[in-house]
Every structure is written in C-alpha cells, then in structure tokens.
C-alpha atoms as an extended CHARMM CRD file, in Angstrom:
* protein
*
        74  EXT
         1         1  UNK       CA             -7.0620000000       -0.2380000000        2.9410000000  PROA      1               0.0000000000
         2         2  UNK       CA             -9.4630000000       -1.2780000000        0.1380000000  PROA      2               0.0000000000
         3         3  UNK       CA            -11.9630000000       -2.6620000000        2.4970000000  PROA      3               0.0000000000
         4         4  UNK       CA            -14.4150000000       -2.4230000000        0.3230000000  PROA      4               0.0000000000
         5         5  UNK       CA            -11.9280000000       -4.5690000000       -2.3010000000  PROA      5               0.0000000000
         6         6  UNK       CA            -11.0320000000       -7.4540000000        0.2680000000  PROA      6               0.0000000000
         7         7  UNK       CA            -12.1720000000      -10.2950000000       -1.9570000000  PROA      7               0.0000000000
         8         8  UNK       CA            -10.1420000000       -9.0010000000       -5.1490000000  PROA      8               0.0000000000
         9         9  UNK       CA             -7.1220000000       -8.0400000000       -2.7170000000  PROA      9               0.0000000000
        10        10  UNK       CA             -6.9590000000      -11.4450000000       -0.9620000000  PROA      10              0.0000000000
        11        11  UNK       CA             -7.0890000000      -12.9930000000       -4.8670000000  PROA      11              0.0000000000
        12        12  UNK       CA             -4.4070000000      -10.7230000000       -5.9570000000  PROA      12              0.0000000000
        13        13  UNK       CA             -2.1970000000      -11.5140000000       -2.9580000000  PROA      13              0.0000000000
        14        14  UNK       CA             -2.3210000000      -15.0430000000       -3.7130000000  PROA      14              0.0000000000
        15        15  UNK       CA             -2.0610000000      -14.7900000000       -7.8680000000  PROA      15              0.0000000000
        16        16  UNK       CA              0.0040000000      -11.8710000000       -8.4800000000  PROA      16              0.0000000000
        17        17  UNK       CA              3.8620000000      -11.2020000000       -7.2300000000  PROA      17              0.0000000000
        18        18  UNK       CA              3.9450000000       -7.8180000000       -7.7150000000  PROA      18              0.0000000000
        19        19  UNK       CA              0.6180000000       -6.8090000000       -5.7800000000  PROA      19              0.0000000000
        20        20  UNK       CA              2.0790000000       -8.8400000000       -3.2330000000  PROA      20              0.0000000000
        21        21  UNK       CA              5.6600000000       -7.2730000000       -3.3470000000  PROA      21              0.0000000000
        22        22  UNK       CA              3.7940000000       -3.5840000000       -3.2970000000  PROA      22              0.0000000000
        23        23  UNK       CA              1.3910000000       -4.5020000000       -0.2640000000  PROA      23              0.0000000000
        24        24  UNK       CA              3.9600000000       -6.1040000000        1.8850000000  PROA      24              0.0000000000
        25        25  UNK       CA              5.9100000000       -2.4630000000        0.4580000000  PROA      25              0.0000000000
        26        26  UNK       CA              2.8120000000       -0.4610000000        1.4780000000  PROA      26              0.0000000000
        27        27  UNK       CA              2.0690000000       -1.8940000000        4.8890000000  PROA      27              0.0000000000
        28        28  UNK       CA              5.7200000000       -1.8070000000        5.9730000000  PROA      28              0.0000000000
        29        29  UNK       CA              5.8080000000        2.2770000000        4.9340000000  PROA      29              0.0000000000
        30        30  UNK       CA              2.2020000000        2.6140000000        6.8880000000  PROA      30              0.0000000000
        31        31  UNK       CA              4.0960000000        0.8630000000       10.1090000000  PROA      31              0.0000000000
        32        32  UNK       CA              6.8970000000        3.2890000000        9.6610000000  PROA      32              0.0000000000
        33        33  UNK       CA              4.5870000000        6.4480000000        9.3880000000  PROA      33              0.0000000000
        34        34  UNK       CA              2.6350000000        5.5100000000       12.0660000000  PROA      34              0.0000000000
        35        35  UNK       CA              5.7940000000        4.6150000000       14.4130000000  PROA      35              0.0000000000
        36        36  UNK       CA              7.2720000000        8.3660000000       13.1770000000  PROA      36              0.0000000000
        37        37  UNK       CA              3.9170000000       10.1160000000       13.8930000000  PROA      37              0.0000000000
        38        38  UNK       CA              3.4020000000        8.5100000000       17.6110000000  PROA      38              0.0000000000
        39        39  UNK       CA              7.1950000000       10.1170000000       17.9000000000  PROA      39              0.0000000000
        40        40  UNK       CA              8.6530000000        6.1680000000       18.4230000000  PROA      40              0.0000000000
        41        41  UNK       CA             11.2390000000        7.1770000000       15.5490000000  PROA      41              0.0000000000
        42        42  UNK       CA             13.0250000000       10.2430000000       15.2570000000  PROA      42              0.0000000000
        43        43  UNK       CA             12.8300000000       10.9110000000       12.1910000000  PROA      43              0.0000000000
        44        44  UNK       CA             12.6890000000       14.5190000000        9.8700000000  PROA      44              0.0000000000
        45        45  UNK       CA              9.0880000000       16.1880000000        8.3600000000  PROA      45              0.0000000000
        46        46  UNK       CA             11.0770000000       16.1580000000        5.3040000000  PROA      46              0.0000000000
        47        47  UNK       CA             11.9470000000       12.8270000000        5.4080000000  PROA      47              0.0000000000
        48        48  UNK       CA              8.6260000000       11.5060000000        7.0280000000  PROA      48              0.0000000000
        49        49  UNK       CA              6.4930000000       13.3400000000        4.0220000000  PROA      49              0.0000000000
        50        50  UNK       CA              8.6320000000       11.4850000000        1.6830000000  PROA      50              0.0000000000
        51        51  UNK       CA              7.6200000000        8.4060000000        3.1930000000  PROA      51              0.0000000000
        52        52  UNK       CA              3.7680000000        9.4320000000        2.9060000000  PROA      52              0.0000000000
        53        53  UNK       CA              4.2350000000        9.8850000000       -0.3190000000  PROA      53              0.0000000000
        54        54  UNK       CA              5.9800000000        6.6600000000       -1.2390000000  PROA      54              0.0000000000
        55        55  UNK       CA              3.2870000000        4.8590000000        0.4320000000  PROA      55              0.0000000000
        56        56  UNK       CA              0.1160000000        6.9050000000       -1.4430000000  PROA      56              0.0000000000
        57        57  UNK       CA              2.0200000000        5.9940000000       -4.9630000000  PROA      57              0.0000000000
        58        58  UNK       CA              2.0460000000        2.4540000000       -3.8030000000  PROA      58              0.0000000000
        59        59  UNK       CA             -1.0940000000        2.2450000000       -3.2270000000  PROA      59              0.0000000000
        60        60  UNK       CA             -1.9150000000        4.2590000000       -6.5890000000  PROA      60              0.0000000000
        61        61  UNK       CA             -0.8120000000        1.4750000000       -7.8630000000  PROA      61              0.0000000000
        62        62  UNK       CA             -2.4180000000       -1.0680000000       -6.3910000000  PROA      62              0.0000000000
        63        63  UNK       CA             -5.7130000000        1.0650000000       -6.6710000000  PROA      63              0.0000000000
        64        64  UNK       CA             -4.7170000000        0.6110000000      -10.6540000000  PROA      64              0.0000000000
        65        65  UNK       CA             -4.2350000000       -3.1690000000      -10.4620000000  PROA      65              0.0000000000
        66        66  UNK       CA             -7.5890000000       -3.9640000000       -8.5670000000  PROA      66              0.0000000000
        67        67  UNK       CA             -9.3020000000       -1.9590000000      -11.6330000000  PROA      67              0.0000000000
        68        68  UNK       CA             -7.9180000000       -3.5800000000      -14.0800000000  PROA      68              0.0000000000
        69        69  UNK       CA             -8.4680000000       -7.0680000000      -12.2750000000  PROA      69              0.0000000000
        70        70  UNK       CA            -11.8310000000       -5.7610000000      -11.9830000000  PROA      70              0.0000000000
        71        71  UNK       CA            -12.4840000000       -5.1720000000      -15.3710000000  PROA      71              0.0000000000
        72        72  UNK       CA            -11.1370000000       -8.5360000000      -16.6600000000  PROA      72              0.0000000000
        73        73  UNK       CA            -12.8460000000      -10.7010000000      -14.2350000000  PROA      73              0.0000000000
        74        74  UNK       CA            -16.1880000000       -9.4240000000      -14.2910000000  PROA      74              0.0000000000
C-alpha cells in the first residue's frame, strides 16, 4: 500500500495521529479480509463486502492526506 509513497507514509505515521489511527484501521480490515477470503473466518459476502469497502474509504483517505502532505512539503 502506497509503495511508491513510503517516505511520506513513514513521516505521516510518526507526525500525524490520525494517519496513524486510519493505517493501524486499514491494515487491521486488510488482515480481516484476507483471513475471510482464505475461509479462516466464517463470515457473510454481505458482511465481508462491507468490510472491503470500509477498508478502500480508509485508504481514500489516506490517499487524500499524502496529497495534501505532498503539496505542502514540496
């Protein structure tokens, strides 16, 4: 995720609670997908596609953050 980003993500993480609140957020929802996919938790398609798209919002956001931390620390 954001690979490409690591430098501004590793800043953010260390600066900026709320990044940090919705990556720790984001990576516990991808651990919970992936667990549901590999059929480790029983879980419903409803339920697992609304935890697909809580985690693409999140990272929506994020995406938004590390732009605008882009733009003002150019």
């Amino acid at each position: 995720m954001f690979e490409q980003d690591q430098e501004i993500v590793e800043s953010l993480l260390d600066k900026d609670r709320n990044f940090r609140r919705l990556y720790n957020k984001h990576c516990q929802l991808k651990s919970k997908v992936k667990e549901a996919n590999e059929g480790f938790v029983g879980i419903s398609d409803f339920d697992l596609e609304v935890l697909k798209k809580e985690k693409l919002l999140i990272k929506d956001r994020m995406a938004v953050i590390i732009e605008d931390y882009r733009h003002t620390h150019v």
